[in-house]
C-alpha positions in Angstrom: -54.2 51.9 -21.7 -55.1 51.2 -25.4 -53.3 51.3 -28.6 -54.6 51.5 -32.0 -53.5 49.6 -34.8 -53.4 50.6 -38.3 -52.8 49.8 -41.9 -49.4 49.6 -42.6 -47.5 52.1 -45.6 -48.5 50.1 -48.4 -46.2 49.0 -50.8 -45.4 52.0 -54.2 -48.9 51.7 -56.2 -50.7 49.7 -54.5 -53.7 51.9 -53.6 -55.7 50.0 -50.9 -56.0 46.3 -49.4 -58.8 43.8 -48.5 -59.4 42.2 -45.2 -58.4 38.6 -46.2 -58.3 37.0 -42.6 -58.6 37.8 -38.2 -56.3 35.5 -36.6 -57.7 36.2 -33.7 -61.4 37.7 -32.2 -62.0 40.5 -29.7 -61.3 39.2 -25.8 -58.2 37.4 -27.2 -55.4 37.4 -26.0 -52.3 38.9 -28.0 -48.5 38.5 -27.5 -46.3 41.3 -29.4 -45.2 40.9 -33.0 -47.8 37.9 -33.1 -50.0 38.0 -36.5 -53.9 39.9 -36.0 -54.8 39.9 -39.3 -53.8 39.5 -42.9 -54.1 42.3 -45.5 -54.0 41.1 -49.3 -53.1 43.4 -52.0 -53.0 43.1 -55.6 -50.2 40.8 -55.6 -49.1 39.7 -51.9 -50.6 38.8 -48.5 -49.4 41.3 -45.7 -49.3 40.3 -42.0 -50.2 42.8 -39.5 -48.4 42.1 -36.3 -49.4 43.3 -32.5 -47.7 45.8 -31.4 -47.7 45.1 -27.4 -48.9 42.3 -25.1 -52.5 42.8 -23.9 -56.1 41.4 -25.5 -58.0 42.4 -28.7 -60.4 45.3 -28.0 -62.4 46.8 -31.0 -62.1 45.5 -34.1 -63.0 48.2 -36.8 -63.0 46.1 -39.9 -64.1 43.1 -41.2 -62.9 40.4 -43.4 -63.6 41.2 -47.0 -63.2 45.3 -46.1 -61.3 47.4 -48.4 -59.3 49.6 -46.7 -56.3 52.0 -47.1 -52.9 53.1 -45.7 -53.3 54.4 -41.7 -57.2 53.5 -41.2 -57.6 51.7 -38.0 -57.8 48.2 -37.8 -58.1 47.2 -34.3 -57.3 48.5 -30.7 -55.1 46.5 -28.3 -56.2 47.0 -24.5 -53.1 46.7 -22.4 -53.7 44.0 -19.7 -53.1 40.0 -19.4 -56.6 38.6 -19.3 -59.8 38.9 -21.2 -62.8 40.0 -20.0 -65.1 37.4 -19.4 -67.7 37.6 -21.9 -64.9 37.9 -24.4 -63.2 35.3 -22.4 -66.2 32.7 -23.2 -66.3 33.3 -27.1 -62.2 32.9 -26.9 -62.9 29.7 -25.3 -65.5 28.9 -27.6 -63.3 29.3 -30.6 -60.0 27.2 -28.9 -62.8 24.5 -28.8 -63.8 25.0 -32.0 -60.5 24.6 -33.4 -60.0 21.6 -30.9 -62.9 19.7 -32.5 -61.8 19.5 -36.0 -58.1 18.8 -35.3 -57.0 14.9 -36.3 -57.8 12.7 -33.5 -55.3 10.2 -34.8 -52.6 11.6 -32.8 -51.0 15.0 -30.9 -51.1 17.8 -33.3 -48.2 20.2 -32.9 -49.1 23.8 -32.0 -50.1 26.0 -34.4 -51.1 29.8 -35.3 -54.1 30.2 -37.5 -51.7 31.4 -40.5 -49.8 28.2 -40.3 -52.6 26.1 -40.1 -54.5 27.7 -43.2 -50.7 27.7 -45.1 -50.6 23.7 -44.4 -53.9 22.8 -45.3 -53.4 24.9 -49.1 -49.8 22.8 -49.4 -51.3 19.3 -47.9 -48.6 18.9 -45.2 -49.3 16.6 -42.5 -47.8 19.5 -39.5 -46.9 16.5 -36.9 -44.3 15.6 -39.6 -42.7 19.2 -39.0 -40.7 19.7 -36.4 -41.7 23.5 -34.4 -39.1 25.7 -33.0 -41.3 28.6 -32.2 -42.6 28.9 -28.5 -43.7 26.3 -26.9 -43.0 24.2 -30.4 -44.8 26.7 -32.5 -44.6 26.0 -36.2 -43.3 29.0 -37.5 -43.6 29.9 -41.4 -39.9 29.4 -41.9 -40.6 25.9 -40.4 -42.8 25.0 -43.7 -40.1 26.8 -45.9 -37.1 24.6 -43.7 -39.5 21.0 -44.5 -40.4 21.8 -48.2 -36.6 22.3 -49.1 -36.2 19.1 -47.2 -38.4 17.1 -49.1 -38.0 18.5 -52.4 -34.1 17.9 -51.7 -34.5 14.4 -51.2 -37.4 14.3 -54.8 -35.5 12.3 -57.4 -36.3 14.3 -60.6 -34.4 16.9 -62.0 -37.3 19.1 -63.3 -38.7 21.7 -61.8 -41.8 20.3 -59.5 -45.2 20.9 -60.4 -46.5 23.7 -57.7 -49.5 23.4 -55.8 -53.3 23.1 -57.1 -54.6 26.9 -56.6 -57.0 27.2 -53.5 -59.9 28.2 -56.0 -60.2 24.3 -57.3 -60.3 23.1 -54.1 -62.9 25.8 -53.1 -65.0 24.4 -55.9 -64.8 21.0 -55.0 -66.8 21.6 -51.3 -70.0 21.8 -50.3 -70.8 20.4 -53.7 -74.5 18.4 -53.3 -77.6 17.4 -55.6 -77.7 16.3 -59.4 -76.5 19.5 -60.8 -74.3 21.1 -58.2 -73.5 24.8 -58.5 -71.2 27.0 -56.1 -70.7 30.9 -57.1 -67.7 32.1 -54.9 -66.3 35.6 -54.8 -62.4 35.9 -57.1 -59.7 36.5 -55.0 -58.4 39.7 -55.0 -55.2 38.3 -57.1 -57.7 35.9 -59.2 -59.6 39.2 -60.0 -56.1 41.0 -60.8 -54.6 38.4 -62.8 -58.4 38.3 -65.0 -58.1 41.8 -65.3 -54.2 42.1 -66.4 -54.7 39.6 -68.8 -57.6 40.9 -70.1 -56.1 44.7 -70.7 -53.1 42.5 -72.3 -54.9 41.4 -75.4 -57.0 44.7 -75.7 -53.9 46.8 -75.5 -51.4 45.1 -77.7 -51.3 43.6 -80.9 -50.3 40.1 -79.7 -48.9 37.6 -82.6 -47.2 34.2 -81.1 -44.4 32.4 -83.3 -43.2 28.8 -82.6 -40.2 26.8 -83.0 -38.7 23.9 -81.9 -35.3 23.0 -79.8 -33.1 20.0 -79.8 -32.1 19.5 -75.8 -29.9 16.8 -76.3 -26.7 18.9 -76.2 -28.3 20.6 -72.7 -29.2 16.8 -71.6 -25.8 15.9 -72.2 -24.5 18.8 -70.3 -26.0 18.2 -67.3 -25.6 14.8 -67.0 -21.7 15.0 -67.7 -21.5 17.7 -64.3 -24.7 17.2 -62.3 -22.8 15.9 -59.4 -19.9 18.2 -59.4 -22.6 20.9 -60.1 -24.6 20.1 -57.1 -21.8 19.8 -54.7 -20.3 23.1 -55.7 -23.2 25.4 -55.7 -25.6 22.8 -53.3 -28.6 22.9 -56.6 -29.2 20.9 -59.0 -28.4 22.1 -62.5 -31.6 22.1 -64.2 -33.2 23.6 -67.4 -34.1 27.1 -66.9 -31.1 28.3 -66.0 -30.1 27.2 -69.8 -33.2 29.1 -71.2 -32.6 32.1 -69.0 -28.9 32.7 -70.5 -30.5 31.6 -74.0 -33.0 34.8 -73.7 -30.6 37.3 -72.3 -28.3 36.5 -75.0 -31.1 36.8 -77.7 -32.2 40.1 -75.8 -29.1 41.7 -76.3 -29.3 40.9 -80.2 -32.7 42.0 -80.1 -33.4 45.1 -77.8 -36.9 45.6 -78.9 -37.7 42.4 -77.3 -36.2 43.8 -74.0 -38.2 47.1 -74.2 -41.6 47.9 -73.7 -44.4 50.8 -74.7 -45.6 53.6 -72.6 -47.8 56.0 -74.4 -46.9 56.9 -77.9 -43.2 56.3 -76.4 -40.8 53.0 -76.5 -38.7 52.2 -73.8 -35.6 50.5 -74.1 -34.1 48.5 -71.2 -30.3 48.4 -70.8 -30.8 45.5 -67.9 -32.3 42.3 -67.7 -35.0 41.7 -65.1 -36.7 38.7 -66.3 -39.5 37.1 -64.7 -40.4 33.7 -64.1 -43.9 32.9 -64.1 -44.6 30.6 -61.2 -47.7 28.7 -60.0 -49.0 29.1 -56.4 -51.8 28.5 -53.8 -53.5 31.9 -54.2 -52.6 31.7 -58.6 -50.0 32.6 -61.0 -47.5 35.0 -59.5 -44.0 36.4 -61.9 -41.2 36.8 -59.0 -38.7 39.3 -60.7 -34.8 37.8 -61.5 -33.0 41.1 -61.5 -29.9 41.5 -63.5 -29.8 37.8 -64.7 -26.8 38.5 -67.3 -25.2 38.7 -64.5 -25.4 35.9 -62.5 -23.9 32.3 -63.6 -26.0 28.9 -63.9 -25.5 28.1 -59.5 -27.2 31.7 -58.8 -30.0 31.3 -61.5 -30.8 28.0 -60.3 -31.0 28.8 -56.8 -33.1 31.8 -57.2 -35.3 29.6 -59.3 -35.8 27.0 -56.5 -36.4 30.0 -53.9 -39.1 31.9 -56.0 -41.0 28.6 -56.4 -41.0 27.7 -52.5 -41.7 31.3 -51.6 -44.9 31.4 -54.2 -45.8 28.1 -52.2 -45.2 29.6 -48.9 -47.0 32.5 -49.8 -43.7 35.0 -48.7 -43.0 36.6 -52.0 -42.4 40.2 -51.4 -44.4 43.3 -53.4 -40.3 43.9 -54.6 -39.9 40.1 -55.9 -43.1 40.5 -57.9 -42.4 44.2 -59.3 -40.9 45.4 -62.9 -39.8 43.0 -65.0 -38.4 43.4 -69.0 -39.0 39.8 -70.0 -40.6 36.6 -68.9 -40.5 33.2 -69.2 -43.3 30.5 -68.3 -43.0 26.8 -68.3 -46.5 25.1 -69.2 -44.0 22.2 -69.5 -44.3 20.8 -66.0 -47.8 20.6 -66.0 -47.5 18.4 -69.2 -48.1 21.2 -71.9 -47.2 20.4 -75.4 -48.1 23.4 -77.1 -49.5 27.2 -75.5 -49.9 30.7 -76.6 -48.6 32.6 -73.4 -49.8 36.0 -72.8 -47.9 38.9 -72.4 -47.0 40.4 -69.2 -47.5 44.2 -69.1 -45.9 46.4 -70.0 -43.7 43.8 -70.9 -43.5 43.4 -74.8 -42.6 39.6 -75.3 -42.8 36.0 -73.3 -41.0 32.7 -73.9 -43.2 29.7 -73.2 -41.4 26.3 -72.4 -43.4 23.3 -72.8 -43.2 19.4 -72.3 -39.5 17.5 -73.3 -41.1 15.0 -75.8 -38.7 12.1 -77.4 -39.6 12.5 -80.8 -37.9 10.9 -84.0 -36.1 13.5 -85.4 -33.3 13.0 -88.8 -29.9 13.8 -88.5 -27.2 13.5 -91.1 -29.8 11.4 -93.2 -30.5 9.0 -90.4 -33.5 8.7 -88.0 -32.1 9.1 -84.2 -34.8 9.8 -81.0 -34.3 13.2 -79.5 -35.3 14.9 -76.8 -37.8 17.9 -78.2 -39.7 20.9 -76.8 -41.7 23.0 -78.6 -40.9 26.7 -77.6 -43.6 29.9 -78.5 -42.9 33.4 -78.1 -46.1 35.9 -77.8 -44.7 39.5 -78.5 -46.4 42.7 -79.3 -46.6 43.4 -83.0 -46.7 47.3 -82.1 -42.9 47.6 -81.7 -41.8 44.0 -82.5 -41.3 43.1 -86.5 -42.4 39.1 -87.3 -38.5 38.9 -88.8 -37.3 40.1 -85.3 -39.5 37.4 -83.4 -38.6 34.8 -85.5 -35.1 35.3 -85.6 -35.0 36.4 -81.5 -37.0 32.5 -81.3 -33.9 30.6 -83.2 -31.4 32.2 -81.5 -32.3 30.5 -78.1 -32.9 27.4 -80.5 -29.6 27.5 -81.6 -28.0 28.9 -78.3 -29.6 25.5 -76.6 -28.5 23.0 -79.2 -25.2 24.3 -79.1 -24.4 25.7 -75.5 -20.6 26.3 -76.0 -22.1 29.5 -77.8 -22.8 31.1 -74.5 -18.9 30.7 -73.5 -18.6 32.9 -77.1 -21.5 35.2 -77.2 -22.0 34.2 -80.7 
């Protein structure tokens, strides 16, 4: 008895997917709901799960295929053993894998999606503890470990996320005087190049700059950090400042919030604002729906979970889709001064930058402050200069004064 597997229903407009990866080769073995094969769309990786116990038959694709909702991907022949010819090249890939596992000590059981998802994050597995079968390390056993470690990380700020895959991939197989290595984009790397490219030949993209004062936010959370924490189990960080800071200055500015289709402009009665975030695979914008309203303990911890999901690789096609606003923080990778690009159909972004202590004056008298540099890029088609600027000092003055958010003035 056989059964075909197939392409999953795709997510809403997403059109087709590429083969990314086989977990596992014709004569293998398969248990149900284990991972065959991974399917990457514009914006996530899909896992394709078995759908009985039995061995890999035919495999109809291969890695690198495009392919579309309901084509066949593979055939599962019902049964406990592979044949054995298949049988042999199983073997021969269990000792593959055998030979380039440390030989420095036991290394803890692990699926092929696992072990590619530690190697892009640099985890040493036998330092994570399994609790699939037979001490499988299980995807939500990476998620379980990073929250552990970043838990017990002393800074405050937001950590830096993983180097993208594509500069390690340049870095290999790398010989002779004047080394070259031509490498096909990623399906993402070749979505986010084309995005951003139809961003600056579709809109009219002008980028003002200010300047914000973050001693009053410094102050702030130092005076409740540990009563913050043990309340709502986060820390109380920045960008759950700047997120109430652009909602407020959205609602005093709906063009900001809107966006263009056609000869049409759309005006957006909610606030869905994205966070740009950096990942393995790229730059990925996980949607914050409704952030007006959600206090500074929900914004924080949906923060945190969009940036160990991006790392994880378990963003949903929903976490990355619509989106009125977004805000990107060059900051943490040391930034002192960007012009972001839009996010389309989006129609402004807020870039954050580095916290610089800078000499500022004050009443006449020179006093060291705590200073970022903030840019907005907006789209000049249905955004007025006066309306950027003024949008740009109202989060200024919104952070250096934070008791204006208790009075929405």
């Amino acid at each position: 008895m056989s059964t075909k597997v197939n392409v999953p229903a795709l997510p809403e407009s997403v059109a087709d997917a590429t083969i990314l990866t086989w977990h596992k080769n014709p004569g293998d073995k398969v248990e149900r709901d284990e991972n065959l094969v991974d399917l990457e769309t514009d914006k996530v990786v899909l896992e394709v799960p078995s759908p009985m116990d039995g061995v890999l038959g035919q495999v109809a694709v291969n890695e690198g295929d495009t392919v579309q909702a309901g084509d066949l991907l593979a055939v599962i022949e019902a049964g406990a053993a592979a044949q054995p010819a298949k049988k042999a090249a199983a073997e021969s890939a269990v000792k593959e894998e055998a030979e380039i596992a440390p030989q420095d000590g036991p290394e803890p059981v692990l699926t092929p999606a696992v072990r590619r998802l530690v190697k892009e994050l640099g985890i040493d597995p036998r330092e994570i503890r399994g609790t699939g079968k037979d001490g499988r390390i299980l995807k939500s056993d990476i998620t379980s470990y990073m929250e552990t470690r970043e838990a017990t990380a002393e800074t405050a700020a937001p950590a830096a996320p993983a180097k993208p895959a594509d500069s390690e991939i340049t870095q290999t197989g790398m010989e002779g005087e004047r080394p070259e290595q031509r490498v096909p984009m990623t399906r993402l790397r070749a979505t986010i190049a084309k995005r951003l490219l139809e961003a600056q030949q579709n809109a009219a993209i002008l980028t003002t700059f200010n300047e914000v004062n973050l001693q009053a936010v410094n102050d702030l959370r130092y005076r409740y950090r540990e009563q913050f924490e043990k309340e709502h189990e986060v820390r109380l960080g920045f960008m759950s400042f700047f997120i109430k800071a652009s909602v407020e200055a959205l609602k005093k500015f709906p063009a900001v919030n809107a966006s263009v289709d056609g000869q049409d402009i759309v005006y957006h009665g909610y606030y869905d604002i994205g966070i740009a975030v950096g990942s393995p695979r790229g730059l990925v914008v996980p949607i914050l729906r409704d952030a007006d309203q959600l206090g500074f303990g929900e914004l924080e911890k949906a923060t945190v979970d969009f940036g160990k999901k991006a790392n994880a690789g378990t963003l949903s096609y929903e976490d990355l889709t619509g989106g009125t606003f977004t805000i990107s923080n060059g900051g943490v990778f040391g930034s002192m001064l960007s012009t972001p690009i839009l996010n389309p159909p989006q129609s402004a972004i807020l870039g954050m930058h580095k916290i610089q202590e800078r000499p500022m004056v004050e009443n006449g008298e020179i006093v060291i402050r705590p200073m970022m540099y903030l840019a907005l890029s907006y789209d000049h088609r249905i955004i007025d200069g006066r309306e950027a600027v003024q949008f740009l000092v109202t989060i200024k003055n919104v952070l250096e004064d934070p008791s204006r958010l208790l009075l929405q003035v």
